[in-house]
C-alpha positions as a LaTeX table, in Angstrom:
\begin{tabular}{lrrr}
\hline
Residue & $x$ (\AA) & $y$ (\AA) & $z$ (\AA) \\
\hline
Unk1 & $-4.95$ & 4.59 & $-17.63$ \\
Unk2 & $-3.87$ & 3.13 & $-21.22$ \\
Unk3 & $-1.24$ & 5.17 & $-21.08$ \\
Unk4 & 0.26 & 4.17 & $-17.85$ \\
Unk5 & 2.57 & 1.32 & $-17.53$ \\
Unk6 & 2.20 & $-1.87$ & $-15.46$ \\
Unk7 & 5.19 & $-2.56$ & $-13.48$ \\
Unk8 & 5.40 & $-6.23$ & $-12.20$ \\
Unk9 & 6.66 & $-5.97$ & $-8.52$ \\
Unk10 & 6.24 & $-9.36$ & $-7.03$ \\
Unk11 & 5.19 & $-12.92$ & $-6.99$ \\
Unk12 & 1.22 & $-13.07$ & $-5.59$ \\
Unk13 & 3.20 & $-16.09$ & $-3.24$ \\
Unk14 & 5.50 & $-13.58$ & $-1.84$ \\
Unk15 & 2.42 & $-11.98$ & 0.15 \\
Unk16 & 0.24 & $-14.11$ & 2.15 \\
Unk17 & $-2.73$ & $-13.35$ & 2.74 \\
Unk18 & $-3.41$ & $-11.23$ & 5.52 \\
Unk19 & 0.28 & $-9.72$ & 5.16 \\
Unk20 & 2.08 & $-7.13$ & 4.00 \\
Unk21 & 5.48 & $-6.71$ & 1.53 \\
Unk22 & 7.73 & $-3.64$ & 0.93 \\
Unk23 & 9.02 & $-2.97$ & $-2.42$ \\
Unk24 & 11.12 & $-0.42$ & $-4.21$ \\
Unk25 & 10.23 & 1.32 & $-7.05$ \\
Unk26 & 12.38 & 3.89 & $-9.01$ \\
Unk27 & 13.15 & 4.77 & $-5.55$ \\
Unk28 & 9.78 & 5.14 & $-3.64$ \\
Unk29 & 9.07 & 2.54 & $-1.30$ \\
Unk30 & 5.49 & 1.20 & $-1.84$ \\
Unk31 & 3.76 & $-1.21$ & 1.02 \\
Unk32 & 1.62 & $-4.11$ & $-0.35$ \\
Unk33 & $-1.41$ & $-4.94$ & 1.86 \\
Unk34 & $-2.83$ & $-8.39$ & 1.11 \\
Unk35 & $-6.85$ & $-8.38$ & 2.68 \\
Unk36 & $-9.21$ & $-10.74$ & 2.54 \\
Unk37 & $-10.51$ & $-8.90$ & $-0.78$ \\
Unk38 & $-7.30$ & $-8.45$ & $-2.90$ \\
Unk39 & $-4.37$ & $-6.85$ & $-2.85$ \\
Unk40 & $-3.15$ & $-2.73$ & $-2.17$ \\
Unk41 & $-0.77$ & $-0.81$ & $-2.72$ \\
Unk42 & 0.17 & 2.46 & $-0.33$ \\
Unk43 & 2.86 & 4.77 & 0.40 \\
Unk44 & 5.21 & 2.77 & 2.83 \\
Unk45 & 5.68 & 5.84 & 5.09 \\
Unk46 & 2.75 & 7.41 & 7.88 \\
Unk47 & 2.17 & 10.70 & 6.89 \\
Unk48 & 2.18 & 11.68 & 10.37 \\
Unk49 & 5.25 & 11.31 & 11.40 \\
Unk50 & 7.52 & 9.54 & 7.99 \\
Unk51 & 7.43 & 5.94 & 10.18 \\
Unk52 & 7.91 & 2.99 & 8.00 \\
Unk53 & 4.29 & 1.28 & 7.71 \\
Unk54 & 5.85 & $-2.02$ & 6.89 \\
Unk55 & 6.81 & $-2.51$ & 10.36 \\
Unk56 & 3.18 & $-1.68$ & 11.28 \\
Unk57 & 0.09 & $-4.27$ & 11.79 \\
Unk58 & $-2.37$ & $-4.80$ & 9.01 \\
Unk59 & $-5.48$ & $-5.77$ & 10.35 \\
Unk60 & $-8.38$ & $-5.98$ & 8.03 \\
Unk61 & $-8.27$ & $-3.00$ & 5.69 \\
Unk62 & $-6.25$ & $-1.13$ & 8.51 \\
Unk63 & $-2.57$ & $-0.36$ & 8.80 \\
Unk64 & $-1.46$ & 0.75 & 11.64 \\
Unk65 & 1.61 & 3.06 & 11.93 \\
Unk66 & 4.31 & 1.05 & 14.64 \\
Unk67 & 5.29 & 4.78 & 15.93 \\
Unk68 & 1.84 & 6.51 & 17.20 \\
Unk69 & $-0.66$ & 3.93 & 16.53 \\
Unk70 & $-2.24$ & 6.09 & 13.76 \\
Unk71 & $-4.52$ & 3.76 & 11.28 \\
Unk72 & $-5.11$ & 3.89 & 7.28 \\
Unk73 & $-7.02$ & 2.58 & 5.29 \\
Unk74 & $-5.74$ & 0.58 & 2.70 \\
Unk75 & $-8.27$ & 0.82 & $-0.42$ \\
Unk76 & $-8.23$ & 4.07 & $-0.02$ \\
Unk77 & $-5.06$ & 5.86 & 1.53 \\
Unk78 & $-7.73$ & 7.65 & 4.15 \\
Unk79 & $-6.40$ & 8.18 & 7.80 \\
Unk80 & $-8.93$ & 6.81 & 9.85 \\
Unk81 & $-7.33$ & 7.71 & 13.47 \\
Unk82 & $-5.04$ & 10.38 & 15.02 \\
Unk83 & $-2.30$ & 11.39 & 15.25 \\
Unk84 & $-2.37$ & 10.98 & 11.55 \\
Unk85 & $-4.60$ & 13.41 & 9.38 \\
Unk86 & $-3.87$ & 12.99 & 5.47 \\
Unk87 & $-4.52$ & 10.37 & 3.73 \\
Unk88 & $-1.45$ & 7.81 & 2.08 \\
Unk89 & $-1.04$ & 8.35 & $-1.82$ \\
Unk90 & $-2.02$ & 4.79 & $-3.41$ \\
Unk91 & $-1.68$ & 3.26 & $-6.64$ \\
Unk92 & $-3.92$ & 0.86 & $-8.66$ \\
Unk93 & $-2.78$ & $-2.97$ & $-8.69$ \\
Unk94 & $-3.30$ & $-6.00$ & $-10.75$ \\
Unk95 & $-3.03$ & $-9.41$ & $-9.54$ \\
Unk96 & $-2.82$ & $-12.07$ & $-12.00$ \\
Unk97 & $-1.49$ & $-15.58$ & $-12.89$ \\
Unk98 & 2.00 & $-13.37$ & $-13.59$ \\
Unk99 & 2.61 & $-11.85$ & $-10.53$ \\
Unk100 & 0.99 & $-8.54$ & $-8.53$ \\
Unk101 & 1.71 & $-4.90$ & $-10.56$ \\
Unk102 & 1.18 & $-1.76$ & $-10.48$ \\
Unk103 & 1.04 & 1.60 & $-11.98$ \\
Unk104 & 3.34 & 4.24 & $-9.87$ \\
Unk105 & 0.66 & 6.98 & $-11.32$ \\
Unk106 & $-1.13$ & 7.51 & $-7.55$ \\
Unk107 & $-5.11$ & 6.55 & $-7.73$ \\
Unk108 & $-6.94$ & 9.57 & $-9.01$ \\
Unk109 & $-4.44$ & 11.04 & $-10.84$ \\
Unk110 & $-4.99$ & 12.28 & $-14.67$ \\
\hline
\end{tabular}
């Protein structure tokens, strides 16, 4: 990933813990998930039905979608209930004294 950039997107006080923050990047909309374990970074839409995940619950490692109920996990992307069956696109994160970042390259990809 040496060749990937790191893209400061907020302030680590701008997400409590136990919270969650939307942010824009070059137009994708990318949902911070702040667990007891770090911080994660997921598509901001349920892949079930495009519903905004930011106006979900995160509970745990779980986001739940506010339109069907449908639960993610956030270290991973996997869709862990129905109606939702693929898994969110996610990107690595860094959380340091300047802020949280991230590369827009999804997890896993070359």
């Amino acid at each position: 990933m040496a060749d990937q950039e790191w893209r400061k997107v907020a302030a680590v006080q701008d997400i409590a813990s136990g919270k969650t923050l939307c942010v824009a990047v070059d137009g994708r909309e990318i949902l911070l998930c702040h667990t007891s374990d770090g911080v994660y970074a997921v598509d901001n839409l349920c892949t079930h039905a495009a519903a905004r995940l930011c106006e979900g619950k995160l509970k745990g490692h779980r986001i739940l979608c506010p339109l069907h109920g449908a639960a993610f996990d956030v270290r991973d992307g996997s869709a862990l209930t129905r109606p939702a069956s693929v898994a969110l696109a996610t990107y690595p994160v860094r959380v340091d004294e300047d802020g949280v970042s991230l590369v827009l390259a999804v997890a896993g990809d070359n």
